[in-house]
C-alpha positions as CSV (number, residue, x, y, z in Angstrom):
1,X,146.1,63.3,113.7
2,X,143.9,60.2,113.5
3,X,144.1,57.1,115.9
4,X,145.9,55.3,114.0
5,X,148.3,57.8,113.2
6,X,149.0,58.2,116.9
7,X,149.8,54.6,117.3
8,X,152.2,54.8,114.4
9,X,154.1,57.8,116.7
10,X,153.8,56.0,119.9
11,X,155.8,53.3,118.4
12,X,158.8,55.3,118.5
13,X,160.5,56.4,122.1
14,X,162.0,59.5,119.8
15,X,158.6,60.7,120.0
16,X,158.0,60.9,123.3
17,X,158.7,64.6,123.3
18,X,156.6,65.5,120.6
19,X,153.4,63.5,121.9
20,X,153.6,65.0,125.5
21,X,154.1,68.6,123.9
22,X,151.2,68.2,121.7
23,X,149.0,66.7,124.7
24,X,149.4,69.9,126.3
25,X,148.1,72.3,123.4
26,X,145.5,70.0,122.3
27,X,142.9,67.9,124.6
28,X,141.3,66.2,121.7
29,X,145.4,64.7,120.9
30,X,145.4,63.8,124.8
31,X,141.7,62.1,125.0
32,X,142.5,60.0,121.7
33,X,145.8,59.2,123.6
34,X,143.9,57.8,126.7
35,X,141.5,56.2,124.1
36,X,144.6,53.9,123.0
37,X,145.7,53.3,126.4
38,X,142.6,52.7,128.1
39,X,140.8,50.4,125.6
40,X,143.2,49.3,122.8
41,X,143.9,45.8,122.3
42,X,147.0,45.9,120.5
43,X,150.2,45.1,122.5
44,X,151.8,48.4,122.0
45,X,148.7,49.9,123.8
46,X,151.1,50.2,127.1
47,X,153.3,52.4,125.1
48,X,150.5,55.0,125.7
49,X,149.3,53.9,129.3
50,X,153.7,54.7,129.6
51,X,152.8,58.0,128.2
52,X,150.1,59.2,130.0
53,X,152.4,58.0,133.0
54,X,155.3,60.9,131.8
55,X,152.2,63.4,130.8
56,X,151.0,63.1,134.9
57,X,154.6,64.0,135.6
58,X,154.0,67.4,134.2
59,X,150.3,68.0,133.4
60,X,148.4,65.9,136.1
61,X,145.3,68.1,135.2
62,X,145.4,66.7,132.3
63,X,144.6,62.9,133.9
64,X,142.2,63.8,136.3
65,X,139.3,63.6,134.3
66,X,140.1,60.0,133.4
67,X,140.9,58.6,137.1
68,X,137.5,57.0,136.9
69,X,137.9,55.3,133.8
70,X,141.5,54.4,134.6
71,X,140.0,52.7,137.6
72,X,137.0,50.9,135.7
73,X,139.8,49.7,133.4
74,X,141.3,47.3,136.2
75,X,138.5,45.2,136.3
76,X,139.2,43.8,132.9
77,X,142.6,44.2,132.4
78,X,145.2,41.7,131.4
79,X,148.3,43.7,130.2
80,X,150.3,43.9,133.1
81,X,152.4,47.3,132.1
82,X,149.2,49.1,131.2
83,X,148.0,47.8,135.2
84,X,151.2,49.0,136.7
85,X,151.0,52.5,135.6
86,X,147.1,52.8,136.0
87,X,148.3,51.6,140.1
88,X,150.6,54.0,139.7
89,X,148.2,56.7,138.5
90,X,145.7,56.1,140.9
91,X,148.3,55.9,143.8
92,X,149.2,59.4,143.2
93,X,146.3,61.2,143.0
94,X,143.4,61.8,145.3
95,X,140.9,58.0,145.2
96,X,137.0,58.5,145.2
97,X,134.9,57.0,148.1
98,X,132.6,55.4,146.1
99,X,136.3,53.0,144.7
100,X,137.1,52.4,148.5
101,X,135.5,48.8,148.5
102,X,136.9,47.7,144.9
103,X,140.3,49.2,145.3
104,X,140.6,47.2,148.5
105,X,139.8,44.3,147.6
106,X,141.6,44.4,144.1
107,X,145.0,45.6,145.7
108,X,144.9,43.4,148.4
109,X,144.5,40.1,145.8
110,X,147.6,42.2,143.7
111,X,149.6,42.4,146.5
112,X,149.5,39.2,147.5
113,X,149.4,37.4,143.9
114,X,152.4,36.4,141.8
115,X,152.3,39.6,139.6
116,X,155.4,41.8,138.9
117,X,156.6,43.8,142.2
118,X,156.1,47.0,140.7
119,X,152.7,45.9,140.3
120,X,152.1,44.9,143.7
121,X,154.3,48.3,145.1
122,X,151.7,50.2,143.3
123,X,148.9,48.0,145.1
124,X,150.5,48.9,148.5
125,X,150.7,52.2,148.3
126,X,146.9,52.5,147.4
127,X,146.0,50.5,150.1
128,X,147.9,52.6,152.5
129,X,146.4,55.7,151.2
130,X,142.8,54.2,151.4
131,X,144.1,53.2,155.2
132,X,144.3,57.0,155.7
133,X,140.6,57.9,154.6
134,X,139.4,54.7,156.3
135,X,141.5,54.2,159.4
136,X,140.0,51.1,160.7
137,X,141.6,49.2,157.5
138,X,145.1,50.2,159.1
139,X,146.1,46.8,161.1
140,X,144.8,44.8,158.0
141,X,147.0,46.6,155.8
142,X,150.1,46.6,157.9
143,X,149.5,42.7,158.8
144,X,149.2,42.1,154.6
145,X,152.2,44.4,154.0
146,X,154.6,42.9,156.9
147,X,153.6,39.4,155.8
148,X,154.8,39.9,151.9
149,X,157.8,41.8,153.4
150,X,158.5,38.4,155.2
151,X,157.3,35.5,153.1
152,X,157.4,37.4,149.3
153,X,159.9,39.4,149.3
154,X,161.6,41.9,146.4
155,X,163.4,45.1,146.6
156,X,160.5,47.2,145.4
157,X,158.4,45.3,147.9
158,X,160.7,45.8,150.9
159,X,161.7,48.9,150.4
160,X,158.1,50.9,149.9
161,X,156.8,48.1,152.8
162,X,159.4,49.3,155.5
163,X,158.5,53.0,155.2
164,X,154.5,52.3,155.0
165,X,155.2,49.9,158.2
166,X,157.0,52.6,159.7
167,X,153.7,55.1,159.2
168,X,151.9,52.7,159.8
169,X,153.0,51.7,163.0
170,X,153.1,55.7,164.2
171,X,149.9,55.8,163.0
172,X,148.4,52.8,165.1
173,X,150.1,53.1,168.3
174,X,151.3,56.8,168.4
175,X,153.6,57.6,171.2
């Protein structure tokens, strides 16, 4: 199946199914499908970021090999589903040293920037999981998180910020 041909399919959530299926058998299907989320222009690009997104649900080996390029990707991109699920993406898996100083500093400007919550949920959580690799970043983070729990508030935002507070706080001043 060609590139084009795959952005036909992903057009269609009845697909879905089918795309992740053929993902598994065949790494050439899955690396043209990171291709068209990674680097494609077109607006329905996110439909495959989304994909990927379901793939890592089943096949995360399949995604490691591109956690490097997903994270190169957020210093140019503008399409603010693909950036949710490459967060996403890098918030579940295990983050490289050598990204320590970018993804700081790019999830703390997220977090505290007008971008969607889930966005900026995605943000905190990396930041938190940096915090546990770099410990001394742990009373900046909780200071950042407390302050958008107080003054920039959602559901997502409260919600993930109370239970990273929470560790936080154990983690600071353990009893």
């Amino acid at each position: 199946m060609t590139k084009e041909e795959l952005i036909e399919i992903i057009d269609s959530w009845e697909n879905i199914n089918l795309i992740i299926e053929e993902c598994d058998k065949s790494p050439t299907f899955f690396s043209s499908l990171m291709d068209i989320a990674l680097y494609h222009k077109e607006q329905k690009s996110w439909r495959a970021a989304y994909l990927v997104d379901k793939i890592h649900d089943e096949f995360p080996q399949l995604v490691f090999p591109y956690l490097d390029k997903i994270t190169e990707q957020l210093k140019t991109e503008k399409n603010l589903s693909k950036k949710r699920h490459f967060l996403k993406l890098i918030s579940m898996n295990e983050i490289q040293e050598k990204y320590f100083g970018f993804l700081v500093d790019f999830c703390l400007e997220t977090l505290t920037s007008e971008e969607p919550p889930a966005v900026r949920v995605h943000a905190m959580q990396i930041l938190f999981n940096i915090s546990d690799k770099e410990p001394d970043l742990k009373p900046e983070v909780l200071a950042q998180i407390e302050h958008e729990i107080e003054y920039h508030a959602t559901a997502g935002i409260i919600s993930r910020g109370k239970k990273l507070v929470k560790k936080l706080r154990s983690q600071i001043n353990p009893l």
